[in-house]
N, CA, C and O atoms as a printed pandas DataFrame, in Angstrom:
     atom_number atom_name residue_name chain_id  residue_number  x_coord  y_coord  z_coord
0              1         N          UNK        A               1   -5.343  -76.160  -88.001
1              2        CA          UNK        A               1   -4.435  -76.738  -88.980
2              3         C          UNK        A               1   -3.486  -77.683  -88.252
3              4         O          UNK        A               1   -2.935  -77.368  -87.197
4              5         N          UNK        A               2   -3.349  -78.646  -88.753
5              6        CA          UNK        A               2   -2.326  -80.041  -88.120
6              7         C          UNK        A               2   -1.405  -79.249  -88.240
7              8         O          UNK        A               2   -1.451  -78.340  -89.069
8              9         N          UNK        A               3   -0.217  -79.475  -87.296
9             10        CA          UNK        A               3    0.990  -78.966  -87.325
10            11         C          UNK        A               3    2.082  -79.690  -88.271
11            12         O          UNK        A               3    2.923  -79.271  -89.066
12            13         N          UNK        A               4    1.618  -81.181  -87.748
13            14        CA          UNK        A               4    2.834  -82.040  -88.900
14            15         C          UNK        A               4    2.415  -81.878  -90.292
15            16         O          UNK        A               4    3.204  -81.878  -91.236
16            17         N          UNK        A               5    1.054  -81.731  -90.396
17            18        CA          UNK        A               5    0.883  -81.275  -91.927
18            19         C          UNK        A               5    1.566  -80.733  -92.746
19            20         O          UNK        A               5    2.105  -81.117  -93.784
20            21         N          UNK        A               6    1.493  -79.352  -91.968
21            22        CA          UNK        A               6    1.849  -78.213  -92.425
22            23         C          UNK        A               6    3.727  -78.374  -92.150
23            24         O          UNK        A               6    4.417  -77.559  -92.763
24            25         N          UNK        A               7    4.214  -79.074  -91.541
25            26        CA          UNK        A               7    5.456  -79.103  -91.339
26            27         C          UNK        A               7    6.303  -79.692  -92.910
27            28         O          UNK        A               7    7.343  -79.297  -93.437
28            29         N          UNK        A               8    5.257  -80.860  -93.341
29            30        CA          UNK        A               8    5.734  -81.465  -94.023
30            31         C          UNK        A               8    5.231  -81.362  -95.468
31            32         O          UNK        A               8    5.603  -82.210  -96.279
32            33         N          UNK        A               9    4.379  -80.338  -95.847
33            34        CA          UNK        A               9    3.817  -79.368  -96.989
34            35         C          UNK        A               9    5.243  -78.858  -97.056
35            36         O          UNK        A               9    6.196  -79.247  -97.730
36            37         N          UNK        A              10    5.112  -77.772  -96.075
37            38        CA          UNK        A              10    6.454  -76.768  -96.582
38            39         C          UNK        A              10    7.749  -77.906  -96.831
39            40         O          UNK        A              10    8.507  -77.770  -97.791
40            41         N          UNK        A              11    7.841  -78.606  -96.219
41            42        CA          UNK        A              11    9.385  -79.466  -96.611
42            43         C          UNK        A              11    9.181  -79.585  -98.213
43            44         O          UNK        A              11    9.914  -79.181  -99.115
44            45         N          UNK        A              12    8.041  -80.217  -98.266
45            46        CA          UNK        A              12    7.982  -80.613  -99.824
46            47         C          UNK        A              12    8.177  -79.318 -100.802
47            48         O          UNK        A              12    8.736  -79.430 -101.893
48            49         N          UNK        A              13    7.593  -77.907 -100.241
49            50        CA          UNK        A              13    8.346  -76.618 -100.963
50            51         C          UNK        A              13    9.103  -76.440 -101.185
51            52         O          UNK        A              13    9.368  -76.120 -102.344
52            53         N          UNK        A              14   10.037  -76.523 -100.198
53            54        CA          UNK        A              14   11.305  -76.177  -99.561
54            55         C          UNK        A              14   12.227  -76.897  -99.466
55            56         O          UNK        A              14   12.075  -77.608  -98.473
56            57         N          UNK        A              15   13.344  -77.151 -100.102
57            58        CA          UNK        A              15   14.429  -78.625  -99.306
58            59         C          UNK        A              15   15.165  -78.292  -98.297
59            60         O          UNK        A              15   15.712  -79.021  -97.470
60            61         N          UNK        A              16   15.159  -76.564  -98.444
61            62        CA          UNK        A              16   15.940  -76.039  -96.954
62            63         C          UNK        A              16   15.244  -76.021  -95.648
63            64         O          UNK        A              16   15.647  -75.977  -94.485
64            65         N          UNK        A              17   14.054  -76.070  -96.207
65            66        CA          UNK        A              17   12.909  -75.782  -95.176
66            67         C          UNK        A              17   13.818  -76.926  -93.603
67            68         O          UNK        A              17   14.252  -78.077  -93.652
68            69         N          UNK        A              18   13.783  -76.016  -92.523
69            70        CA          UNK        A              18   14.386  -76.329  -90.951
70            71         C          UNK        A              18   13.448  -76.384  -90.522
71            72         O          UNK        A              18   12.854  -77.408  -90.860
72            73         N          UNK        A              19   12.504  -75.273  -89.371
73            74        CA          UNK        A              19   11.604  -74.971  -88.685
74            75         C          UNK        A              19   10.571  -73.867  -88.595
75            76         O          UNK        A              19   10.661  -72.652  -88.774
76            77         N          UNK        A              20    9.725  -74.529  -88.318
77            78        CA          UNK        A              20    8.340  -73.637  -88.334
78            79         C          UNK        A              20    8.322  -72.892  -86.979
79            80         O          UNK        A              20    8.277  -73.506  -85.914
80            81         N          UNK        A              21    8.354  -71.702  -87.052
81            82        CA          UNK        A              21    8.388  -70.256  -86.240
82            83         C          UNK        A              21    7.332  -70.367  -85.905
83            84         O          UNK        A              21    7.151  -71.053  -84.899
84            85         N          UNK        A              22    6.006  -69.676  -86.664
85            86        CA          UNK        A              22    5.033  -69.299  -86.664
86            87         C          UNK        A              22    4.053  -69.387  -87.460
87            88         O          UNK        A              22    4.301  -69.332  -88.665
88            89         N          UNK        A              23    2.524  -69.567  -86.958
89            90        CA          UNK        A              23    1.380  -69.666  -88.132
90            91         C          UNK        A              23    0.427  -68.898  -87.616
91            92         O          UNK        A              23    0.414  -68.720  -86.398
92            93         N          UNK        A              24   -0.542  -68.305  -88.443
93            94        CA          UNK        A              24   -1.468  -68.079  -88.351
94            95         C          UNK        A              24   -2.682  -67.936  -89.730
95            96         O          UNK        A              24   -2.212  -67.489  -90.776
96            97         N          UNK        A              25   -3.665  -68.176  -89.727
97            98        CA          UNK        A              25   -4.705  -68.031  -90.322
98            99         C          UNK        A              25   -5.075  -66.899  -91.294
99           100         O          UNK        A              25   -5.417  -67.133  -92.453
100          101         N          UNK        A              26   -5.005  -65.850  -90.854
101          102        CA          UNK        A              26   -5.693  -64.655  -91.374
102          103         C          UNK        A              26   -4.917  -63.829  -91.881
103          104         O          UNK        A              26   -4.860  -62.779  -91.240
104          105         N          UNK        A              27   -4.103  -63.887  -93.045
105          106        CA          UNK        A              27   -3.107  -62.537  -93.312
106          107         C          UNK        A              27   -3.702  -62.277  -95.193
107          108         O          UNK        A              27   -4.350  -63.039  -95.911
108          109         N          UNK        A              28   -3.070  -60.735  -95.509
109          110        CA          UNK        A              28   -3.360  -60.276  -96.577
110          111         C          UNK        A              28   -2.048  -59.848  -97.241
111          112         O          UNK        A              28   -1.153  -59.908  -96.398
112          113         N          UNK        A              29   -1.694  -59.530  -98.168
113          114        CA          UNK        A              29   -0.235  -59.120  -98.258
114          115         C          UNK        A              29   -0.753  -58.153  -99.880
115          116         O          UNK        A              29   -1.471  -58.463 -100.831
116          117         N          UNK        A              30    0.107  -56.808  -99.505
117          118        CA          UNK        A              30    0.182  -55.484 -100.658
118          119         C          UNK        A              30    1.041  -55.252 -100.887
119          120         O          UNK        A              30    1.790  -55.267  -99.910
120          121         N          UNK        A              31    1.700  -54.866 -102.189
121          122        CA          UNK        A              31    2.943  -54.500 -102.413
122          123         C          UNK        A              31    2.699  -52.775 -102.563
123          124         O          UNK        A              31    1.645  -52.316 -103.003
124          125         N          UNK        A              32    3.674  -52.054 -102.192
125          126        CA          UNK        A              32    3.973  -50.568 -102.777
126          127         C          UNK        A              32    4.521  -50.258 -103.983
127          128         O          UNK        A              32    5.718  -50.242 -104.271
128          129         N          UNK        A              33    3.596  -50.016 -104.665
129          130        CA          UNK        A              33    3.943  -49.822 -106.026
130          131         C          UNK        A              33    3.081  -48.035 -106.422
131          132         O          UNK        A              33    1.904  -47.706 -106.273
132          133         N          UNK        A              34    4.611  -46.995 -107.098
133          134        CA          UNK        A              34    4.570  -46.207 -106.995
134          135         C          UNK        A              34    3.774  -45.285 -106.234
135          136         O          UNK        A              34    2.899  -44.589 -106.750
136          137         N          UNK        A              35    4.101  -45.267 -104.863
137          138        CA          UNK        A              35    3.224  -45.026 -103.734
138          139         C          UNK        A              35    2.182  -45.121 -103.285
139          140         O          UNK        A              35    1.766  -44.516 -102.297
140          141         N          UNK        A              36    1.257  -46.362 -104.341
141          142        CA          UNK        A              36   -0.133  -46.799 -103.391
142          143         C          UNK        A              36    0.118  -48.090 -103.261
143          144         O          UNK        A              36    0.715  -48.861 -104.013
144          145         N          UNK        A              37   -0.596  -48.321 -101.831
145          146        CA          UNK        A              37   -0.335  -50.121 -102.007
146          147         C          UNK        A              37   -1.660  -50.561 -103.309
147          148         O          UNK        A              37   -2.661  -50.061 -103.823
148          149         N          UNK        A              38   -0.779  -51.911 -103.368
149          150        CA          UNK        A              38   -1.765  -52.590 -104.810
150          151         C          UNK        A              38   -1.460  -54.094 -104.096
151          152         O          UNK        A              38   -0.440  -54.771 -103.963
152          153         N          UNK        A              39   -2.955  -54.274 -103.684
153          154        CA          UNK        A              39   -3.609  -55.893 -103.138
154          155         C          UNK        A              39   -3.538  -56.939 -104.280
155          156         O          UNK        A              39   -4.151  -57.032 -105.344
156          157         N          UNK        A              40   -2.435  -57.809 -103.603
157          158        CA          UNK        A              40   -1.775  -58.906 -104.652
158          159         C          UNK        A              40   -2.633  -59.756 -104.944
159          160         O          UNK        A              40   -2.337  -60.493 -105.884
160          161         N          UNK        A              41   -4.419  -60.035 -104.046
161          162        CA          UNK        A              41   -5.577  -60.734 -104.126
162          163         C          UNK        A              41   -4.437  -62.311 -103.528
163          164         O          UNK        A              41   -4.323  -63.346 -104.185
164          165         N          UNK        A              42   -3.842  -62.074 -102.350
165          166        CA          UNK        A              42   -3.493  -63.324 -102.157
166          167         C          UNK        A              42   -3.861  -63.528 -100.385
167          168         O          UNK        A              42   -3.006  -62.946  -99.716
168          169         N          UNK        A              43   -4.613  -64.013  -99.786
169          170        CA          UNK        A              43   -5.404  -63.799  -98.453
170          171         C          UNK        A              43   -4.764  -65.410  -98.306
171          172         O          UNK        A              43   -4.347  -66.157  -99.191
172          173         N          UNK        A              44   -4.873  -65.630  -96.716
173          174        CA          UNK        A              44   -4.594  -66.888  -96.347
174          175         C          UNK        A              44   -3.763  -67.150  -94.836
175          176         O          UNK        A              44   -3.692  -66.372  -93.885
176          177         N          UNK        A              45   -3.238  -68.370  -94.961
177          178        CA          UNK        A              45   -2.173  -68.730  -93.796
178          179         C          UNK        A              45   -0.996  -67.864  -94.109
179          180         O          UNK        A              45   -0.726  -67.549  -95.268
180          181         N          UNK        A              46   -0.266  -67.463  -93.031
181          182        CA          UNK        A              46    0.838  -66.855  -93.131
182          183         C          UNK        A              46    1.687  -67.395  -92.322
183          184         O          UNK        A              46    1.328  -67.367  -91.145
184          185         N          UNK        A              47    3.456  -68.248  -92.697
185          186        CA          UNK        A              47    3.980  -68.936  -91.817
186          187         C          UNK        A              47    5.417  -68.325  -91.769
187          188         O          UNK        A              47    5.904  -67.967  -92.841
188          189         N          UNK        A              48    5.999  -68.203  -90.841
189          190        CA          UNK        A              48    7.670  -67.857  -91.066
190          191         C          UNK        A              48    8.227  -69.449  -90.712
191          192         O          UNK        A              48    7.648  -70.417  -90.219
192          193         N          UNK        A              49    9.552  -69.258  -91.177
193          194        CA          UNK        A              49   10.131  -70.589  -91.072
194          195         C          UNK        A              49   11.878  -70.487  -91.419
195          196         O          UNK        A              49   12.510  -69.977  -92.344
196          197         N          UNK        A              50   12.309  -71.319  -90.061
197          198        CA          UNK        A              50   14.013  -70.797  -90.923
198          199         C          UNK        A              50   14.327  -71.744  -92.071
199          200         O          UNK        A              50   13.412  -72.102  -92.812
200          201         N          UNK        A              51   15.413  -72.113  -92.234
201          202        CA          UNK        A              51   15.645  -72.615  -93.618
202          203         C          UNK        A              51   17.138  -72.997  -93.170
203          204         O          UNK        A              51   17.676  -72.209  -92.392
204          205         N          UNK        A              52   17.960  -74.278  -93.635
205          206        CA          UNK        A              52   19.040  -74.372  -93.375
206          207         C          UNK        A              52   20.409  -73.281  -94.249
207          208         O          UNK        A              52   21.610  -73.550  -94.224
208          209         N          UNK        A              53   20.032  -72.557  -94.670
209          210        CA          UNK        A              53   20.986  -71.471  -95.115
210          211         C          UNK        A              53   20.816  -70.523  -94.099
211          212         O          UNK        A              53   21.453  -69.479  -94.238
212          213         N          UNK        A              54   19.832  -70.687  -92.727
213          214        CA          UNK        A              54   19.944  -69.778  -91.739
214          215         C          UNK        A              54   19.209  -68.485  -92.110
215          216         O          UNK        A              54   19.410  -67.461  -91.457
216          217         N          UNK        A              55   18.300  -68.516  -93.219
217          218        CA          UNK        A              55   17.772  -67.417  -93.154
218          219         C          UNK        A              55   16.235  -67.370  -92.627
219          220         O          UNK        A              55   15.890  -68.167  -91.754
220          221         N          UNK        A              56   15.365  -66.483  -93.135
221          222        CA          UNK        A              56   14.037  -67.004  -92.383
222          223         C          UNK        A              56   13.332  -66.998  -94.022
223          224         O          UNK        A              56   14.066  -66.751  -94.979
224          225         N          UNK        A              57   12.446  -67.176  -94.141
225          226        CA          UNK        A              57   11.352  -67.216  -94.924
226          227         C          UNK        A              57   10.022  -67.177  -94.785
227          228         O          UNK        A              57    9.523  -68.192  -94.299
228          229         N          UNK        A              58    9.118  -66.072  -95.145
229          230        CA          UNK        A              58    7.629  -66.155  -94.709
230          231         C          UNK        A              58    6.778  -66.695  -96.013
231          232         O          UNK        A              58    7.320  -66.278  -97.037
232          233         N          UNK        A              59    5.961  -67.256  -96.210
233          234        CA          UNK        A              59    5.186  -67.878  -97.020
234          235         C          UNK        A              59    3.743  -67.310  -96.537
235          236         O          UNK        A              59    3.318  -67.014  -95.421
236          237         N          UNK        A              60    3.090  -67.274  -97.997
237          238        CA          UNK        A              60    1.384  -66.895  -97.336
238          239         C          UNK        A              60    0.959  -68.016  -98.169
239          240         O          UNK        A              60    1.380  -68.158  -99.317
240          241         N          UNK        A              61   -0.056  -68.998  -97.485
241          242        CA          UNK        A              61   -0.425  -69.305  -98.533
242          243         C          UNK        A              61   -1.935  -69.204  -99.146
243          244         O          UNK        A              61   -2.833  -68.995  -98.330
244          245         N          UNK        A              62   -2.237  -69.319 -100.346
245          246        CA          UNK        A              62   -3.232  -67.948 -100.565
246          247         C          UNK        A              62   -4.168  -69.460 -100.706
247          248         O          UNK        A              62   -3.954  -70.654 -100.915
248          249         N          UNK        A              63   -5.411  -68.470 -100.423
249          250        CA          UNK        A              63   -6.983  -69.295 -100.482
250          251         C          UNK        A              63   -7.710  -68.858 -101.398
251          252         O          UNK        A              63   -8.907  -69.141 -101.433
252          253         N          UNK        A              64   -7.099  -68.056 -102.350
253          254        CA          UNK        A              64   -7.702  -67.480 -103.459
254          255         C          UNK        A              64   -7.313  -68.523 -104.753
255          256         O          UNK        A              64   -8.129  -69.199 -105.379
256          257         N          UNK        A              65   -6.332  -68.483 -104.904
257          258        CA          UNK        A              65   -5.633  -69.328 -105.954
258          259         C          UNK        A              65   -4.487  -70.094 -105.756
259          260         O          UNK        A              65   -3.843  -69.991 -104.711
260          261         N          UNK        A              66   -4.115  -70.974 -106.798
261          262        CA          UNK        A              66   -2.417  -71.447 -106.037
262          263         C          UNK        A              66   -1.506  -70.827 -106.231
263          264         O          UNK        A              66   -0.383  -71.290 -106.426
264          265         N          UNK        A              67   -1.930  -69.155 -106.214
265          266        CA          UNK        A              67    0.008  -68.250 -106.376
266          267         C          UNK        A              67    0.240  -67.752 -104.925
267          268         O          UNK        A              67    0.238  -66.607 -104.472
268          269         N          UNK        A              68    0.419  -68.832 -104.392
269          270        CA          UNK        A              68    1.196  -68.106 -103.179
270          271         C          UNK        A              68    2.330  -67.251 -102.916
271          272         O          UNK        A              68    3.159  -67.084 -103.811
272          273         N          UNK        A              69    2.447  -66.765 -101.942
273          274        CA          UNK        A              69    3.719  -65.361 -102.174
274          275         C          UNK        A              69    4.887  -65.792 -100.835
275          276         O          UNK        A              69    4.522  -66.000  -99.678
276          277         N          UNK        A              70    6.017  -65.844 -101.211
277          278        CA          UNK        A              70    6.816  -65.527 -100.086
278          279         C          UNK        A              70    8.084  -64.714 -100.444
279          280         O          UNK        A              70    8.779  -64.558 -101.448
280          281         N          UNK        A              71    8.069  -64.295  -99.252
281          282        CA          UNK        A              71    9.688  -63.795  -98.694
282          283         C          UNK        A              71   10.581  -63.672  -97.895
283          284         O          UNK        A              71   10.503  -63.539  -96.674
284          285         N          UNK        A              72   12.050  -63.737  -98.986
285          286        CA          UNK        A              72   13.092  -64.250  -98.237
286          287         C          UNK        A              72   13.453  -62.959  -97.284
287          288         O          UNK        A              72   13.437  -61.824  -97.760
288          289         N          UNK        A              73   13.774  -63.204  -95.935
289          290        CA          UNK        A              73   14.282  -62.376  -95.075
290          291         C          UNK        A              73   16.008  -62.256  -94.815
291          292         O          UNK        A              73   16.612  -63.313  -94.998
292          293         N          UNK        A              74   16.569  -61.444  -94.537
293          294        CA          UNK        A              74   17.784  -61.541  -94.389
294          295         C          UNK        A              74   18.078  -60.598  -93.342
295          296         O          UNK        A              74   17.152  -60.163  -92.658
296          297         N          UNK        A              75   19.722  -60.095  -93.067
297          298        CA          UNK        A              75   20.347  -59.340  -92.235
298          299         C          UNK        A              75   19.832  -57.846  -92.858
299          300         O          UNK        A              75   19.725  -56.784  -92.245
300          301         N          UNK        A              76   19.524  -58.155  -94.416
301          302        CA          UNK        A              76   19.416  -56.652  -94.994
302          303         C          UNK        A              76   18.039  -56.612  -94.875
303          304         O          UNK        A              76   17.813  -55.711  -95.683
304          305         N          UNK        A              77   17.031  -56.916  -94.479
305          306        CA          UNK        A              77   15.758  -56.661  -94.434
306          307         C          UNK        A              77   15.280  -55.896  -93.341
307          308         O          UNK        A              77   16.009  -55.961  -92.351
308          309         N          UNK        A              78   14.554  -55.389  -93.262
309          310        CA          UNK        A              78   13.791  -53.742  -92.793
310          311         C          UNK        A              78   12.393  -53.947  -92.343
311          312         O          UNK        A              78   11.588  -54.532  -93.068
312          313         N          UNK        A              79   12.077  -53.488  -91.175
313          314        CA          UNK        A              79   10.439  -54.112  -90.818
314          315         C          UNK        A              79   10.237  -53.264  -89.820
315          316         O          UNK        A              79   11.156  -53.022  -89.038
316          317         N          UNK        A              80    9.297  -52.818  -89.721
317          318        CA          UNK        A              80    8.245  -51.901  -88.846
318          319         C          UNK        A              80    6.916  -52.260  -88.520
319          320         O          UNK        A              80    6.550  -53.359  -88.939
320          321         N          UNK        A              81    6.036  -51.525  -87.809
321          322        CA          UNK        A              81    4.780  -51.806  -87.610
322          323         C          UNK        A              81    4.001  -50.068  -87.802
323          324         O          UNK        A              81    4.188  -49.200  -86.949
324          325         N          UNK        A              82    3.522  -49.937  -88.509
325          326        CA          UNK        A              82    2.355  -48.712  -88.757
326          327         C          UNK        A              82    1.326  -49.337  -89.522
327          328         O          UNK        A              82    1.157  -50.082  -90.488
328          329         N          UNK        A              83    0.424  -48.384  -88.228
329          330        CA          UNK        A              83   -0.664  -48.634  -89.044
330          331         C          UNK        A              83   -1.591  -49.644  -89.396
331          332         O          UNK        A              83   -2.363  -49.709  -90.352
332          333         N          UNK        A              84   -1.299  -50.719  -88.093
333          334        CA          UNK        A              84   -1.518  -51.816  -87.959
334          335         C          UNK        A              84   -1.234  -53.168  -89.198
335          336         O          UNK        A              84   -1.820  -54.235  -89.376
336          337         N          UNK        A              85   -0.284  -52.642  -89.762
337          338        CA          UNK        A              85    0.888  -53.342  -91.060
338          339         C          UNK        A              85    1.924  -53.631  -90.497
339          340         O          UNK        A              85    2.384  -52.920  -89.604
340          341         N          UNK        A              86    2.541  -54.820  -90.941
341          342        CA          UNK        A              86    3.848  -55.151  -91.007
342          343         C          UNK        A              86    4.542  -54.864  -92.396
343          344         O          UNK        A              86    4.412  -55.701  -93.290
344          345         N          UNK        A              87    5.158  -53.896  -92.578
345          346        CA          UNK        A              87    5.812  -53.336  -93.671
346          347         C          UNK        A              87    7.605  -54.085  -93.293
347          348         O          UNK        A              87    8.416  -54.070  -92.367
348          349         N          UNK        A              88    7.495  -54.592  -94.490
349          350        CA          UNK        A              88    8.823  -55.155  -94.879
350          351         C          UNK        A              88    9.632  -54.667  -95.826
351          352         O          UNK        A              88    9.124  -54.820  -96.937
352          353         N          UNK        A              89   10.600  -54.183  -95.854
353          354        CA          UNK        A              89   11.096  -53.618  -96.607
354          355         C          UNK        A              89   13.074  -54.099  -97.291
355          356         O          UNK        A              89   14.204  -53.887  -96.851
356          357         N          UNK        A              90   12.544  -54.746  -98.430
357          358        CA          UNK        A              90   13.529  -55.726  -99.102
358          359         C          UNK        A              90   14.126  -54.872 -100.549
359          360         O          UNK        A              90   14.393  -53.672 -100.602
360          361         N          UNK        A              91   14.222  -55.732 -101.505
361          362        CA          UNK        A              91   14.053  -54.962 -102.838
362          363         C          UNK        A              91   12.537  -54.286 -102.983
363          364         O          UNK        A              91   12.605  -53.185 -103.529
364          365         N          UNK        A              92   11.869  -54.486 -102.804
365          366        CA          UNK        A              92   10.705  -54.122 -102.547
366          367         C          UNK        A              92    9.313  -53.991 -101.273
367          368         O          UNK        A              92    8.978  -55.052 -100.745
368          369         N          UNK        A              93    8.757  -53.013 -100.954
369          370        CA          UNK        A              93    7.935  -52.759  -99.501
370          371         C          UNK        A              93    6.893  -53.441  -99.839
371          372         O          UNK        A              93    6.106  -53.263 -100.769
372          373         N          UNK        A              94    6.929  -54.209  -99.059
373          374        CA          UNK        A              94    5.450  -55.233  -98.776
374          375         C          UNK        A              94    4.739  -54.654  -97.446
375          376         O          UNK        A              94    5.430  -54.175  -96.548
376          377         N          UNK        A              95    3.369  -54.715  -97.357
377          378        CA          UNK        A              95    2.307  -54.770  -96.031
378          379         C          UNK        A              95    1.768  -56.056  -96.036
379          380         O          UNK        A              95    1.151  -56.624  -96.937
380          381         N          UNK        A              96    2.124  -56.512  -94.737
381          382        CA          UNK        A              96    1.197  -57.424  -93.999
382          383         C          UNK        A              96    0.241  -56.873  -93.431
383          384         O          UNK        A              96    0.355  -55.864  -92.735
384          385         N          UNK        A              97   -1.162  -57.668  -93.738
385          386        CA          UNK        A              97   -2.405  -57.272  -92.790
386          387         C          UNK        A              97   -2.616  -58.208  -91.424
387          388         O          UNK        A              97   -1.730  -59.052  -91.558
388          389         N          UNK        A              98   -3.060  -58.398  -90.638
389          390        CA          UNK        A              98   -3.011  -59.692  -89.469
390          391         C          UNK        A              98   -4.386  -59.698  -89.437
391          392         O          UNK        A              98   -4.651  -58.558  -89.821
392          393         N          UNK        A              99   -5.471  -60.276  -89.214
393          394        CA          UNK        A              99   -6.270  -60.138  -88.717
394          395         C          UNK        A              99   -6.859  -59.652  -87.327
395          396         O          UNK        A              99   -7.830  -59.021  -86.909
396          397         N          UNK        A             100   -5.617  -60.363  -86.798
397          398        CA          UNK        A             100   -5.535  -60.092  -84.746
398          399         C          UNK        A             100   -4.420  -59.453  -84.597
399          400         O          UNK        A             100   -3.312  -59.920  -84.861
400          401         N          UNK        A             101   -4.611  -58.521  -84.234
401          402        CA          UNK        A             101   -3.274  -57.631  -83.850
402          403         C          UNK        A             101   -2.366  -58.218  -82.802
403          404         O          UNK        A             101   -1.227  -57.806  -82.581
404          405         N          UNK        A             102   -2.779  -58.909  -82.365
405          406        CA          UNK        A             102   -1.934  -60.174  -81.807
406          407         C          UNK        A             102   -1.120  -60.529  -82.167
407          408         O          UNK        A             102   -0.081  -60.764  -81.550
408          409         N          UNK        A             103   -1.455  -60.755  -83.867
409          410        CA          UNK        A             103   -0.227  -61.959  -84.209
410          411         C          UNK        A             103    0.531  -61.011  -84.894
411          412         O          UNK        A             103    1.742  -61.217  -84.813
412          413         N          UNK        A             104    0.122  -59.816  -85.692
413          414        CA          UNK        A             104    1.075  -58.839  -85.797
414          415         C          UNK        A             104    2.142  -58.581  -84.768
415          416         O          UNK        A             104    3.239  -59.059  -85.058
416          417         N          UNK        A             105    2.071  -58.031  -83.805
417          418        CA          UNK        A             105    2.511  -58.317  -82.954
418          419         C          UNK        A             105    3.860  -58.999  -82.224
419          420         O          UNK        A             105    4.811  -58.650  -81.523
420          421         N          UNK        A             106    3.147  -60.559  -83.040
421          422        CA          UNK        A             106    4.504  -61.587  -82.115
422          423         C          UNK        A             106    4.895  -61.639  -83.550
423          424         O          UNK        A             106    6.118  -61.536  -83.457
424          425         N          UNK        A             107    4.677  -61.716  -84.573
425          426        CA          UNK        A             107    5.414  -62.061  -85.770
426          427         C          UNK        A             107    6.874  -60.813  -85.859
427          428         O          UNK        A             107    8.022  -60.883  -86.297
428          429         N          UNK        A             108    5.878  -59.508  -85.043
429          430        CA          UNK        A             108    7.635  -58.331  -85.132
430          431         C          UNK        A             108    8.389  -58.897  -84.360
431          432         O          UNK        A             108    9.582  -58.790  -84.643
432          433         N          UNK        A             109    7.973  -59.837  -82.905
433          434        CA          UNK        A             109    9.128  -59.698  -82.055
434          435         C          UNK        A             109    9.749  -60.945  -82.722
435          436         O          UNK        A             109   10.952  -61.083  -82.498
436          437         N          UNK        A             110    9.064  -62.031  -83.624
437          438        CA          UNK        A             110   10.223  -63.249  -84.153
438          439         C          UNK        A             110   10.952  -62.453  -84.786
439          440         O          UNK        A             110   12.162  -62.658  -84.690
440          441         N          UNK        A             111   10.491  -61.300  -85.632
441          442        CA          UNK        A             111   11.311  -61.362  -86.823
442          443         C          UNK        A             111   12.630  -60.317  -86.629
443          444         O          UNK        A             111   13.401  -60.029  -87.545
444          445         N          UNK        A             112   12.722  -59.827  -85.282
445          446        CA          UNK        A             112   13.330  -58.545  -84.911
446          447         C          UNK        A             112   14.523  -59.666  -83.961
447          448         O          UNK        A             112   15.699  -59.401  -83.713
448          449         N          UNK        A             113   13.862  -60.761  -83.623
449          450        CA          UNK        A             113   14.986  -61.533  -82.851
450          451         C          UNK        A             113   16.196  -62.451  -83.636
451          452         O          UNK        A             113   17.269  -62.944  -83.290
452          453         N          UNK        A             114   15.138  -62.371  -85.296
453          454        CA          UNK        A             114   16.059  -63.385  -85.853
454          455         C          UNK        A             114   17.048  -62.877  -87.194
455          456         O          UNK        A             114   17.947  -63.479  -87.780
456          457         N          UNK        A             115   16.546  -61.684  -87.376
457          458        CA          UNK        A             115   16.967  -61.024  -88.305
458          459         C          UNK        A             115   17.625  -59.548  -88.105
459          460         O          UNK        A             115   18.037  -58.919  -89.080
């Protein structure tokens, strides 16, 4: 994926949109809903990015359809790794899937440095 592409996609999302953190290819995203996860059917790129209000923002964007999913991160946001998930935990618990446990991985240590 071009980098300026993708730099200047999200601007056009985003007017806060600052900088691109991180990308990768292969992510899945589930919400917890009354204790089972339930697959939002949204597979794709997964990018974090700060935003000039200083917060972060992750975006997936889905290859299924055009409902892509994101979320806003803050000081109050909550994140772990089980289970080879990135569980986020906002108003509501989301799982990230990674494909490469790799990028699971470096996506905890951005998001543990910036939040």
């Amino acid at each position: 994926m071009d980098l300026v592409i993708l730099k200047r996609h999200l601007k056009s999302l985003d007017s806060d949109f600052d900088s691109l953190l991180y990308f990768t290819k292969y992510t899945t995203i589930y919400l917890l809903s009354d204790g089972e996860w339930k697959d939002l059917n949204i597979y794709g790129t997964f990018v974090i990015y700060s935003r000039n209000n200083k917060n972060l923002r992750i975006r997936i964007f889905n290859k299924i359809n055009k409902e892509d999913k994101y979320l806003e991160m803050s000081d109050k946001t909550k994140i772990r790794i089980n289970n080879k998930i990135l569980k986020i935990y906002n108003e509501e618990t989301y799982g990230i899937w990674f494909h490469d446990e790799k990028n699971l991985n470096q996506v905890y240590e951005i998001l543990t440095i910036h939040i």
